[in-house]
N, C-alpha and C positions, 0 to 999 in steps of 0.2 A: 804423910797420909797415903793409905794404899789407893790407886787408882782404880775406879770403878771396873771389872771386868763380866761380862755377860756369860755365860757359861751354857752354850744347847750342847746334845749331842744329837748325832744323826748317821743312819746308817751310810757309811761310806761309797756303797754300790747301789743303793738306791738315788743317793745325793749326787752320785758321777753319773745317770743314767739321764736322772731331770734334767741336770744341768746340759748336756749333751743337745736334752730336746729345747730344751729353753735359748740358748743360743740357735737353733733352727728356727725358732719361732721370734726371734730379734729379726733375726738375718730376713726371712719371709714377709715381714711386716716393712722394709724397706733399710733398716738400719744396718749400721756396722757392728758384730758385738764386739769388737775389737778396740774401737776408740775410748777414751780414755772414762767419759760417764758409764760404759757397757761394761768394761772389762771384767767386773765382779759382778754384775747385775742375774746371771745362768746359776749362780752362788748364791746370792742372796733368795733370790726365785724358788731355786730348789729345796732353803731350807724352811723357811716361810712356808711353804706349802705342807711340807711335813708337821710343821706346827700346827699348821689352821686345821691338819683333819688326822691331829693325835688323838683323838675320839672312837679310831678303830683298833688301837692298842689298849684301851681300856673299857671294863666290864662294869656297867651299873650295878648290877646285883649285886657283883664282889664289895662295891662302893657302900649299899647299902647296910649289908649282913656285916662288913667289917665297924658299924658302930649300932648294931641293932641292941635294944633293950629293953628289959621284960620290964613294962611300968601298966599301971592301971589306968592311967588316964584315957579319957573317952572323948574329949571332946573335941573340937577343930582346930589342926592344929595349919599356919599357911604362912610358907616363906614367901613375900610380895615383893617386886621390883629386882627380880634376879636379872642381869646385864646377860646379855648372851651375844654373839658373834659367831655368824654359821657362815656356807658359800652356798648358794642357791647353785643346784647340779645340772641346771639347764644352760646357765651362761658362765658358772663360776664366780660369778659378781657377788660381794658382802650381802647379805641380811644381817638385818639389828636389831637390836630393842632388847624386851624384856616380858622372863616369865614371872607366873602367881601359880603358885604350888600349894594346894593344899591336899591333907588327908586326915582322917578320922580313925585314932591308934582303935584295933585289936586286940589287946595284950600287949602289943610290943612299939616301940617308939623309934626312931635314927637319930642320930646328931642331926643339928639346923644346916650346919654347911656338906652334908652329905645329898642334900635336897640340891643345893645347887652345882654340887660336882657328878650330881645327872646330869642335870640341863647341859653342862659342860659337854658328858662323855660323849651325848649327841649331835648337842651343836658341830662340834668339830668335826664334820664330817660332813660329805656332799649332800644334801638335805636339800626336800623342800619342806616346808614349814607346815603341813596338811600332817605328815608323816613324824617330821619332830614331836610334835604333840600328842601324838598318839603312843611314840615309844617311853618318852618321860612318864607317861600312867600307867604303862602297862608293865615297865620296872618295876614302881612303888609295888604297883597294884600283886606282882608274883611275888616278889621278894618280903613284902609285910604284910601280907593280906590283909588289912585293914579297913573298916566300916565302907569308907568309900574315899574314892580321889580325884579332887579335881585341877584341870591344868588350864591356863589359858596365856596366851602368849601374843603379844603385840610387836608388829616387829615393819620397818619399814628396808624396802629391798631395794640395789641399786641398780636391779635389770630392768626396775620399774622407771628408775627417777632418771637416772643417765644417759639411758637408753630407751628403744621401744618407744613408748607412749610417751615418756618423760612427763611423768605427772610426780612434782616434788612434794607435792604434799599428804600424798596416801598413804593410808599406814592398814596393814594387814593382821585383824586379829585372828585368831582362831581357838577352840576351846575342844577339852574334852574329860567326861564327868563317866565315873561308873561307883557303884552301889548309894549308899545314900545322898550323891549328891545328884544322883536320877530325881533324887525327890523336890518337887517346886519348893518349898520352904529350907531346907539346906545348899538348894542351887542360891536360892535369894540372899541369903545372910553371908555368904563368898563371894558374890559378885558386890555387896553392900563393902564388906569389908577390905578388898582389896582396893575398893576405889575411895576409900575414907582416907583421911588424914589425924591416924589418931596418935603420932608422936608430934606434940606440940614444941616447935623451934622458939 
């Protein structure tokens, strides 16, 4: 049996640059990078960070338009409980949780996992969570123009829990709605359904 192998790549002089600083920033904080737990840690650092904010190499729109489709359907359409992992750009620290994606086709429809390889494209990237929210609508909202879109995103931060205040059990929602889900009765029946439990286990 073939042994499991992970496969990244990353750009070789952006990854020698990090690593550079990342070893400055072991060294500065009191440690050795040189001992034997450190010695790849400027590496691992460097490449890990490229991962978490691969979100600036890729274009939601493109994400959208490459599975858009002409269909009739009109009515609500909302991917719930999308996982997401961003870095809050004030401390660098993880944000977590999870978006509720809805929107109201047009004319035209996207694949279901293109909805959450938005949330992806912006997560990954120095974020705060005010602004994520905003960007995931305002994709949909150009690229399908569609009835209306709404997003709402629950997400607990570890600048908050670890640090600062250290309060563990806060959790930060945030929302944002444009065309018909402006209206109270489309706002109500999204917020109804994403907090329903209608796949019975």
């Amino acid at each position: 049996m073939m042994p499991y192998k992970q496969i990244d790549q990353f750009e070789d002089e952006i990854t020698s640059d990090l690593m550079e600083n990342y070893r400055n920033v072991v060294r500065l904080l009191g440690e050795n990078p040189d001992r034997d737990g450190l010695q790849k840690t400027p590496e691992r650092m460097a490449q890990s960070m490229q991962f978490l904010t691969q979100g600036y190499h890729t274009d939601a729109h493109a994400i959208l338009r490459a599975a858009r489709f002409k269909e009739a359907y009109s009515e609500m359409v909302i991917v719930k409980d999308i996982e997401l992992y961003s870095l809050c750009e004030h401390h660098l620290l993880p944000f977590f949780g999870k978006a509720h994606v809805a929107y109201i086709p047009n004319g035209y429809i996207t694949g279901l996992s293109k909805l959450a390889r938005v949330v992806d494209c912006y997560a990954r990237r120095l974020q705060v969570q005010e602004r994520l929210t905003n960007q995931i609508l305002n994709a949909i909202n150009d690229t399908l123009h569609p009835q209306g879109v709404a997003v709402v995103i629950e997400a607990q931060h570890l600048c908050m829990m670890m640090r600062g205040v250290q309060k563990q059990n806060s959790i930060t929602t945030t929302s944002a709605f444009c065309g018909q889900f402006k209206e109270e009765p489309t706002r109500s029946e999204f917020i109804r359904l994403i907090g329903a439990d209608l796949i019975r286990k």
